[in-house]
C-alpha positions in Angstrom: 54.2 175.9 250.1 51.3 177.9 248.4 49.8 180.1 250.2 52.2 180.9 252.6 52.4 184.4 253.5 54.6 186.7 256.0 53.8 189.6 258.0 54.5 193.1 256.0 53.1 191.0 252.9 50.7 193.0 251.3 47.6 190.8 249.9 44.2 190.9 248.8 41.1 189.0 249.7 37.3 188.4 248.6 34.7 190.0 251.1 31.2 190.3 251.6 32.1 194.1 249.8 34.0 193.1 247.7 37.7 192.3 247.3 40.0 194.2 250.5 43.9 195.1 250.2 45.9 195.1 253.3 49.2 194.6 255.0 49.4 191.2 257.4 50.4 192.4 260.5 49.9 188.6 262.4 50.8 185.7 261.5 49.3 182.7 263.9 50.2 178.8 263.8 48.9 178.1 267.1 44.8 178.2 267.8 43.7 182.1 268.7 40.8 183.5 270.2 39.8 186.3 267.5 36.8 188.9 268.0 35.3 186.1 270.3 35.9 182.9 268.4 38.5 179.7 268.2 40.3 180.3 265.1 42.5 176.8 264.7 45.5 177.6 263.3 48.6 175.3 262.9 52.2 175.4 261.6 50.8 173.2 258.5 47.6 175.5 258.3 48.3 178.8 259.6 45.8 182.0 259.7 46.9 185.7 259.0 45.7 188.9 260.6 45.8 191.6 257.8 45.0 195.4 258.7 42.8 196.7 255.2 44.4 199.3 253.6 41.3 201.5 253.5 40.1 201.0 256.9 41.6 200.2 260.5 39.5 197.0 260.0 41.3 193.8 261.0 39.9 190.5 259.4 41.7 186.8 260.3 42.0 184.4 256.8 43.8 181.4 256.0 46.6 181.5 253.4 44.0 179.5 250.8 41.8 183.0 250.5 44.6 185.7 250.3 46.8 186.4 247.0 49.8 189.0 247.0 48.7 192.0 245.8 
């Protein structure tokens, strides 16, 4: 499937600054409370934590917003 992704996968994304690099560290395919929110997530549609390269910033994205990197 296309956008499937596992964890130690090293991606890259679009921000508000711009695009990120970073290692996937989670990967989640049931729903997850993330930095106070529901994030649905399903084994059809999961969502990815990926620690930035940069930074020790950890964003949550569905497969349909990362590429490898």
């Amino acid at each position: 499937m296309a956008g499937d992704f596992s964890v130690g996968d090293h991606v890259r994304w679009n921000s508000e600054a711009g695009h990120v690099e970073g290692v996937i560290v989670k990967k989640h395919t049931r729903d997850v409370e993330f930095k106070g929110r529901t994030r649905h997530c399903s084994a059809d549609d999961p969502q990815y934590e990926i620690k930035s390269d940069k930074t020790d910033h950890v964003a949550m994205h569905k497969g349909g917003a990362l590429k490898k990197a």
